[in-house]
C-alpha positions in Angstrom: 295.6 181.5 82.9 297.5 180.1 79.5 300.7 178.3 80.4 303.6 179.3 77.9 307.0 177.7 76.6 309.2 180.4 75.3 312.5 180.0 73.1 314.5 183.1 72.9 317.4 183.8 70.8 317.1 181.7 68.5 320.0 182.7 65.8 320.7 181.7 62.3 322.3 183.3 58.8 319.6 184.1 56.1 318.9 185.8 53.1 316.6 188.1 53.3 315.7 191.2 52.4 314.9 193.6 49.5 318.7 194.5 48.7 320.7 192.8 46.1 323.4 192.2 49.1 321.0 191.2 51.9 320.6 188.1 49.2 323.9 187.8 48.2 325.2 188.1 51.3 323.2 187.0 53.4 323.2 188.3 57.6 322.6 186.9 61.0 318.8 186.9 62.3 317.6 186.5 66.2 313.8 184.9 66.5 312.0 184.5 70.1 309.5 182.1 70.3 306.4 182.1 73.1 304.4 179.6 72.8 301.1 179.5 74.5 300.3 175.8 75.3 298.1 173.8 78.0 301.3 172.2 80.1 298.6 170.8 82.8 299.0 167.0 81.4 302.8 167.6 81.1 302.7 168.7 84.7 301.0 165.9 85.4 302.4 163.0 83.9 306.2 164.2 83.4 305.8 163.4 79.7 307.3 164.6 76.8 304.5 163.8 74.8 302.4 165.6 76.7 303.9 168.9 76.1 305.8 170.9 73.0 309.4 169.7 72.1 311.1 173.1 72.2 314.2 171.8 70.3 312.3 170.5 67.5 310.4 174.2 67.5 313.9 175.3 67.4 315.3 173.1 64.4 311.7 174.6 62.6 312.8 178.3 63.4 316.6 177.4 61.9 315.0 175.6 58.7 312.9 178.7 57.8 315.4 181.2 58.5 317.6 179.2 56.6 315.7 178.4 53.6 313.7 180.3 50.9 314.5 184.2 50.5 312.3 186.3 51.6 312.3 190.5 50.9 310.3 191.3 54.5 311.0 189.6 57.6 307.3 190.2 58.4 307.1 187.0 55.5 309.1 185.4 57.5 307.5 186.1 61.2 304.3 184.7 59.1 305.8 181.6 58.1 307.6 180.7 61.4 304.0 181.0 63.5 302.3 178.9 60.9 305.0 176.2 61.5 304.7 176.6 65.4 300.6 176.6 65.2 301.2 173.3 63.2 301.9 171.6 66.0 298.7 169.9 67.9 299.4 171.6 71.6 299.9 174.9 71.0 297.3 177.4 71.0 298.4 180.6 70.4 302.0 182.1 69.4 304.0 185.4 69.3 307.0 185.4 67.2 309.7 188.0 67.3 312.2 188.0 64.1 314.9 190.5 65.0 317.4 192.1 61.9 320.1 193.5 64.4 322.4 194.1 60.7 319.4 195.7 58.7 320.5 198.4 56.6 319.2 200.9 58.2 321.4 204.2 57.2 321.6 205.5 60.6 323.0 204.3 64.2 320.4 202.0 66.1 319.9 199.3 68.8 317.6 196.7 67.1 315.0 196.0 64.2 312.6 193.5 64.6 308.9 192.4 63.7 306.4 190.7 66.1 303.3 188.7 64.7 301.0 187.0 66.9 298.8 184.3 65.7 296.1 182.4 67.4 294.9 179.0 66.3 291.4 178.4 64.4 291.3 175.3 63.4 287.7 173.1 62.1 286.5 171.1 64.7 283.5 168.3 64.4 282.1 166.6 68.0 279.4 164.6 68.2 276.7 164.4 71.1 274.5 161.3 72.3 272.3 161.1 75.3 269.4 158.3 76.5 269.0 158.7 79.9 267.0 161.2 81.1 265.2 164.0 79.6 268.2 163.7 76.7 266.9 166.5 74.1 267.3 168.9 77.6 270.6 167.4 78.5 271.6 167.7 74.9 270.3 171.6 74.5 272.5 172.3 77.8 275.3 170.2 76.0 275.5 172.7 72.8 275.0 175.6 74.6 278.0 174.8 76.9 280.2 174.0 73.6 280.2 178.0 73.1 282.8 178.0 76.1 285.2 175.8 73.3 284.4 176.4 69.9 282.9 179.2 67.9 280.0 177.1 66.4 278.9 176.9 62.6 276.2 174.4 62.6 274.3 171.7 64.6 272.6 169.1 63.1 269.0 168.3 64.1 268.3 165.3 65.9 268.1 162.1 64.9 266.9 159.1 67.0 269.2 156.0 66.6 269.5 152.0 68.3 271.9 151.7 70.5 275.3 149.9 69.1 277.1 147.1 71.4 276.9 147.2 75.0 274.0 145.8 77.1 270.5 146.6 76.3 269.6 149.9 76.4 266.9 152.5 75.4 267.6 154.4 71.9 269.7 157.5 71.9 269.2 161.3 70.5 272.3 162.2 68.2 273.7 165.3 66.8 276.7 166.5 65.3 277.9 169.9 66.2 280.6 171.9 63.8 282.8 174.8 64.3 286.2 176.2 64.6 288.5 176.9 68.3 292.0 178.3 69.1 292.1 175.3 71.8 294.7 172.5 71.0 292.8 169.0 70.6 293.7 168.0 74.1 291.8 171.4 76.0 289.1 170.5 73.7 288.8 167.3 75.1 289.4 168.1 78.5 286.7 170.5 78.3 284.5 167.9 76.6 285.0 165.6 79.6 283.9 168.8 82.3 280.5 169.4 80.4 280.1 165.2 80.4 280.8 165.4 84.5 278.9 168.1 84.6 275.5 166.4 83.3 276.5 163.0 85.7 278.1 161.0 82.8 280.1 158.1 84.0 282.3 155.6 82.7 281.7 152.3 84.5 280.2 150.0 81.7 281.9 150.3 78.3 279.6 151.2 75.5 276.7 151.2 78.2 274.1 154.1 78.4 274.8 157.7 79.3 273.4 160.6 80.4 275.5 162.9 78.1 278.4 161.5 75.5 280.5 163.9 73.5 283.4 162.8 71.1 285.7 165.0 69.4 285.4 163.6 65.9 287.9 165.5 63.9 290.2 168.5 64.8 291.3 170.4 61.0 290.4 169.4 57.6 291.6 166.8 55.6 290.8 168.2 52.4 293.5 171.0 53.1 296.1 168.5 54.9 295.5 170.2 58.4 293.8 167.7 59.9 295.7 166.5 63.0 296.4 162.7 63.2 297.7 161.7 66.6 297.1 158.5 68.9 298.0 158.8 72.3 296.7 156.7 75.5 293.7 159.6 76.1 293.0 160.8 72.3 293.0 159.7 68.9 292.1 161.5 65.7 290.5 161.6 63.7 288.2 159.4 65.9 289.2 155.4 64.9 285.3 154.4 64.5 283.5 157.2 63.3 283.7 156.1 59.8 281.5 153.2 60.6 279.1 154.8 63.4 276.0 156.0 61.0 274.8 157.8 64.4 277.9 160.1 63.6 278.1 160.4 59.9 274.6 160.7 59.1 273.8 164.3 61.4 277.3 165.2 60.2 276.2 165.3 56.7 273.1 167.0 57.6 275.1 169.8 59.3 278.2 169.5 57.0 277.1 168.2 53.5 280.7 168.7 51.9 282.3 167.2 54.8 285.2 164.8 54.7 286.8 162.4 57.0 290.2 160.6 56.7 289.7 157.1 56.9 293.2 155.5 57.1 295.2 157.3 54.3 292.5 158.4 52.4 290.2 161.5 52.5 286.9 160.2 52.3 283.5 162.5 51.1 281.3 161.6 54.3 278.4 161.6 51.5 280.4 158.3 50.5 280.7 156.5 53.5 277.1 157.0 54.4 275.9 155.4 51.4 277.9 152.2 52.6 276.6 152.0 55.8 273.1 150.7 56.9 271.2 153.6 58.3 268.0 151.7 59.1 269.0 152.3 62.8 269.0 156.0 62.3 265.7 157.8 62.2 264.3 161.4 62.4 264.4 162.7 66.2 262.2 165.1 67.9 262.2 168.7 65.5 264.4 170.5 68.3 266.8 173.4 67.5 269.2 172.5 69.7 270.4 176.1 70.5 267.1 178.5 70.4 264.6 175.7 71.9 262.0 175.9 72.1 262.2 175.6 76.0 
């Protein structure tokens, strides 16, 4: 079941509406906010971080009303869910604007709009295995990504040496793509379950693993919607993927106008393969990862 935070009643003067006096004038307008957001971690840890800051949600509900005039409060329903489903932990969002001094002619008891948005945002995780039968483990791996993302593409296999960390038998990479209404954090949690799942452990930094899945970038940085966060459990984009030709090179197999910020700057991953020795990256076994064959 989806947690939720809800606002209600949120009230501030605006001007809109398609009357010369709705702009001139200006009226009151009521906005209820329910928020649809994983509050486990925030349940957890007794964080702020870890959950939505309902009084900054607020303060974004006050600005719009606020600000540019609009003729429909549908516009401006619209415009308060983008805002909300900007922020990285909420999923999903129904906004309510009510016009309780719309001129509406006749007596009434309210007029309002309702809008309900769910995120889809771009998604990019990458998947490693070398131990055990890893193009198996790996097939399992994408299939079980369905439960998260809607995916676009996966890139076919490539074979590459294992970087830092003990010695240790090459790995089988690929780079999955897609979109999902989860907020980077579910994503990673459920990243984690499929890597339990398949007996992955964490005992030996950088050592060898049945099953490894990274979530690489959440949104796109071409448009500005990438999310940029760094938090004790998750940081995106991913700090080292710009270097890791593992990563990057199945990426631009599956993705070839894909693009990764890299510090400020929004970087072609075309680009920042051609600076990176690839000689450690070969060709892997000609498996769909999805149909099999199995």
């Amino acid at each position: 079941m989806t947690d939720q935070i809800a606002i209600k009643g949120i009230s501030a003067r605006g001007f809109h509406g398609v009357l010369d006096f709705e702009k001139r004038d200006g009226q009151t307008f009521v906005v209820d906010v329910v928020m649809e957001v994983d509050l486990s971690a925030a349940g957890a840890s007794d964080d702020l971080a870890d959950t939505v800051n309902y009084a900054e949600v607020a303060s974004d509900v006050v600005t719009l009303v606020e600000g540019e005039s609009l003729d429909l409060i549908e516009a401006l329903a619209a415009r308060i869910a983008d805002r909300v489903l900007s922020r990285p932990r909420v999923e999903a969002v129904e906004v309510t604007v009510h016009k309780p001094q719309a001129p509406v002619g006749h007596p009434f008891g309210d007029v309002y709009v309702r809008v309900t948005r769910e995120r889809q945002s771009p998604v990019v995780i990458a998947l490693g295995s070398n131990l055990g039968d890893s193009v198996e483990t790996l097939h399992d791996a994408a299939v079980s990504l369905y439960g998260l993302i809607d995916i676009i593409e996966v890139s076919p296999l490539v074979e590459t040496d294992a970087v830092g960390g003990p010695e240790q038998p090459a790995y089988l990479n690929a780079v999955v793509t897609g979109t999902t209404h989860l907020a980077p954090s579910s994503v990673l949690a459920g990243l984690h379950d499929i890597e339990r799942a398949h007996g992955r452990t964490r005992e030996v930094r950088w050592g060898p693993r049945t099953l490894d899945l990274d979530l690489i970038q959440y949104g796109d940085p071409v448009f500005d919607t990438d999310v940029r966060m760094d938090s004790p459990t998750l940081t995106l984009p991913h700090p080292r993927a710009h270097e890791r030709a593992f990563v990057l090179v199945p990426w631009l197999q599956a993705e070839p106008e894909a693009a990764l910020r890299v510090g400020g700057q929004v970087r072609r991953v075309a680009d920042l393969v051609a600076e990176l020795d690839t000689s450690g990256v070969r060709p892997g076994p000609e498996v769909d990862l999805l149909e099999g064959p199995w």
